[in-house]
N, C-alpha and C positions, 0 to 999 in steps of 0.2 A: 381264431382260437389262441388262446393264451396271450392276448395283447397286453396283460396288465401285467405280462412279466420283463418287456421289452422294458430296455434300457433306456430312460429319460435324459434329456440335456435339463442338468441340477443348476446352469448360466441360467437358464430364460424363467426361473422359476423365481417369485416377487418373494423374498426375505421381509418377514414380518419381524415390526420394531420393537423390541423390546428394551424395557431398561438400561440392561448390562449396554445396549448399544452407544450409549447418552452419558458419559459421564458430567456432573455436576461440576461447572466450570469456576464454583466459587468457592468450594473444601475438594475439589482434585480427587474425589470419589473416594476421600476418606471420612465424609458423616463429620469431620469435626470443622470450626473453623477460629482460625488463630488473629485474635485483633494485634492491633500493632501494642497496647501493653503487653501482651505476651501472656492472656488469659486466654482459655482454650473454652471454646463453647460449642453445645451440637448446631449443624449446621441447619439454617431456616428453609433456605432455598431447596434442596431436598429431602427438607425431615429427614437427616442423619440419616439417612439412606446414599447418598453417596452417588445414587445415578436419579436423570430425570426421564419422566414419559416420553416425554416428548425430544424432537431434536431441533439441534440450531434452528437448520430453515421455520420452523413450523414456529420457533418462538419467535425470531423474525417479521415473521408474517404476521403473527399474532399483536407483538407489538404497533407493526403500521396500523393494522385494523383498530386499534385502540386509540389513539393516537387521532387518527381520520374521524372513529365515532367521538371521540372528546373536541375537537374542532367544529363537527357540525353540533355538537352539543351545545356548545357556544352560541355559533350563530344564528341558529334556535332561542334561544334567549334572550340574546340582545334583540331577535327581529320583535319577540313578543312584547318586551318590556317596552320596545319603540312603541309598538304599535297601542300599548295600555296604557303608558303615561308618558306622552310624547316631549313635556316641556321638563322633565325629568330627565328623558335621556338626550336630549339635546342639549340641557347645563351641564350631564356627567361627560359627555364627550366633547366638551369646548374647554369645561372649566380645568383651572390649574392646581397645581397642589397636591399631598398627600392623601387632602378628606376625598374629594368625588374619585384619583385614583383606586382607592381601597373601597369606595363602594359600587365602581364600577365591575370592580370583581368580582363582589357578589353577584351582582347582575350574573355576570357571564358564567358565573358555576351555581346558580341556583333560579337563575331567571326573573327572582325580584326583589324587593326589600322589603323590612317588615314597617310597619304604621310607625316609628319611632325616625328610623330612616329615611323615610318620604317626606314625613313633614320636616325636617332637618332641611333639604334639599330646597324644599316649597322657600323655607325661611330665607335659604341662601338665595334664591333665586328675585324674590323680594327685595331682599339686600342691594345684591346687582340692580336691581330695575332703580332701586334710590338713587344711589351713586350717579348711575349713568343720566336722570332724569336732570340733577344737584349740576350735571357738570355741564351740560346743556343750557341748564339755568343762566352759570357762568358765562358762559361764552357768549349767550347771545347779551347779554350785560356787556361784551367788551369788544362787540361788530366793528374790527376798525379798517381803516385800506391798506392793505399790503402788496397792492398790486404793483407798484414800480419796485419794489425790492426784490419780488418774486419774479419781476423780468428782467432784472440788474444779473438776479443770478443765472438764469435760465441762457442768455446772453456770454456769461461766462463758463457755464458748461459748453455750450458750443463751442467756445475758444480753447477749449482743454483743460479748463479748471475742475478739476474731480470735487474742489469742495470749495468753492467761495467764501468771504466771510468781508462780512463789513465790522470795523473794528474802529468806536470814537472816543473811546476810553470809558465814556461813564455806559457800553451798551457794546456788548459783542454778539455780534449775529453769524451764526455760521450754521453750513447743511448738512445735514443727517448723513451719516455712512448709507451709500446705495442699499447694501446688504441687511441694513438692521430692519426692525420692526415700524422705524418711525421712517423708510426712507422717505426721500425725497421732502422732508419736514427742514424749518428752520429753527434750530434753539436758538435760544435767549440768553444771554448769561448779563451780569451786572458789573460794578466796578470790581477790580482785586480790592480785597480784605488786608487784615495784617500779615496775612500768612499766605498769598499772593495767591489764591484761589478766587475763583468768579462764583457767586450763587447763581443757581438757575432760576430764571424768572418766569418760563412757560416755552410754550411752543408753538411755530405757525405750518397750520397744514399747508398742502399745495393749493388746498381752495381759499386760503386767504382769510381762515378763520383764526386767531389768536386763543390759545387756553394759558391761560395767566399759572402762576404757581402760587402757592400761600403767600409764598414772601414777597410777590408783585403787587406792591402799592400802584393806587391810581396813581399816582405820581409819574410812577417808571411806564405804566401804561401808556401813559398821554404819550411821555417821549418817546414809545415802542411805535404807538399810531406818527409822530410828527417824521420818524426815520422813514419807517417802513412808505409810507407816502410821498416821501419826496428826498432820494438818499440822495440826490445831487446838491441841493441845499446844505444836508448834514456834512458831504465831503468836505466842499468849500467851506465852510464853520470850522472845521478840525482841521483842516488843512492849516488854513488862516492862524489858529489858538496853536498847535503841537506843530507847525510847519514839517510832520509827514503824512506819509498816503495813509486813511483809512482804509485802503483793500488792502496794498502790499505791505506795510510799516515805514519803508524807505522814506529816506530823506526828501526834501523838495530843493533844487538845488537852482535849475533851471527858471527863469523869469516865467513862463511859460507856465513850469510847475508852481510857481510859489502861485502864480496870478488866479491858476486854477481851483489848487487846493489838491492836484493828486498828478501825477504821472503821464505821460501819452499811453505808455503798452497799459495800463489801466482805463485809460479810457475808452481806446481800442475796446478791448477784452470786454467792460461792464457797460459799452455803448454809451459812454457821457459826452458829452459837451465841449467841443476844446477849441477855449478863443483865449486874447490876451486881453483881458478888459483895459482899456482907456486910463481910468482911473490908476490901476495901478499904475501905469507906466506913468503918469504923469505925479503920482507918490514917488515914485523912484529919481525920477529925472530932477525933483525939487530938493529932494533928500542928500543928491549926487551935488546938486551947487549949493548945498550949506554946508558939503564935508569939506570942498572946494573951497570954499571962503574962509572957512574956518584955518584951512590949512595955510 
């Protein structure tokens, strides 16, 4: 009898949220809000009301949930558009550039593109397939042996050369930074100009295929094929003409050196050849009794 007069614990009892509880954390529960010119306007965030429904946590929450749905929205998307025009979405997620950037985000926030867009894509796609067809063309036009260069250098990475380079004045060859896109390739470059720069004349993969550059005449070709095939020959040649090493620049000073055409730690290093040919000694020794006689 009369239990509904007994005195309640007013702690255990759930306080319902209301407004007043929530001030508007972006007009400070005064309805208005002041931009940095110092114009005064009502506030958006709670229609000049000054407090919100809701509270932090719940806006919080609200946010991730949105946030989560706008992600799977996405991936939603891109799976569809994979799935509908596959040679499309495998150009917009290889290719570089501004343009498939900006129309891969349509993708991802509308799931496709319109008939203007698609064939855009088609065209570029086309495009690529030229090029790449055009440089194939090239190259097998210029199948040359590169195979003793590429184990001249392979040879001198072992030895601790981060970057090799064979260097005979009219042809400098040297290899790709590990890190770049082209590693383990070898450029081309040609004689210095007036302004002591080297053109590029192409590039050799590691499989031994040459891609020439515009400005590679067959001319420079052949020589790329006569180096690259037989760079012990070429040393000896420049050796002999520039009497220093084409791997390191240095002088040739030693009988030894001059006879060779390069260095001992260079021959070590790029695995060449190291004897004192006959001939010269016997140029030298004839050379030595007419200074002789002379004197």
């Amino acid at each position: 009898m009369f239990d509904d007069l007994e005195t309640k614990n007013f702690d255990s009892v759930a306080v319902k949220t209301t407004a007043a509880n929530n001030p508007c954390p972006r007009c400070r529960a005064t309805g208005k809000y002041t931009y940095r010119n110092g114009k005064t306007f009502p506030c958006g965030k709670c229609r000049s009301t000054g407090y919100l429904k809701s509270t932090p946590a719940q806006r919080s929450k609200s946010r991730v949930y949105s946030a989560n749905a706008k992600a799977k929205k996405v991936t939603d998307n891109l799976a569809l558009f994979a799935e509908l025009q596959p040679a499309a979405y495998q150009w917009l997620t290889t290719a570089r550039g501004d343009f498939p950037a900006s129309l891969l985000g349509g993708v991802k926030k509308y799931g496709s593109l319109t008939e203007g867009q698609l064939q855009a894509v088609f065209k570029c796609i086309a495009r690529d397939e030229d090029r790449a067809a055009q440089v194939e063309k090239t190259s097998s036009q210029t199948q040359i042996d590169m195979t003793d260069l590429l184990e001249r250098f392979a040879l001198a990475q072992d030895a601790g050369i981060k970057r090799p380079k064979v260097n005979t004045g009219d042809l400098l060859f040297s290899l790709a930074p590990a890190t770049g896109r082209n590693a383990n390739h070898v450029y081309v470059k040609g004689p210095k100009d007036s302004w002591d720069d080297r053109p590029y004349l192409g590039k050799i993969t590691p499989q031994g295929r040459f891609y020439p550059s515009k400005v590679c005449d067959q001319a420079a070709q052949q020589r790329v094929a006569e180096i690259g095939s037989d760079v012990v020959s070429a040393a000896k040649a420049h050796g002999a003409q520039h009497n220093n090493c084409c791997f390191c620049s240095r002088d040739l000073t030693t009988n030894e050196s001059v006879s060779n055409g390069y260095g001992p730690v260079c021959a070590d290093r790029y695995g060449l050849p190291w004897d004192v040919r006959p001939e010269f000694l016997e140029a030298k020794a004839a050379l030595k009794k007419v200074n002789e006689a002379a004197a």
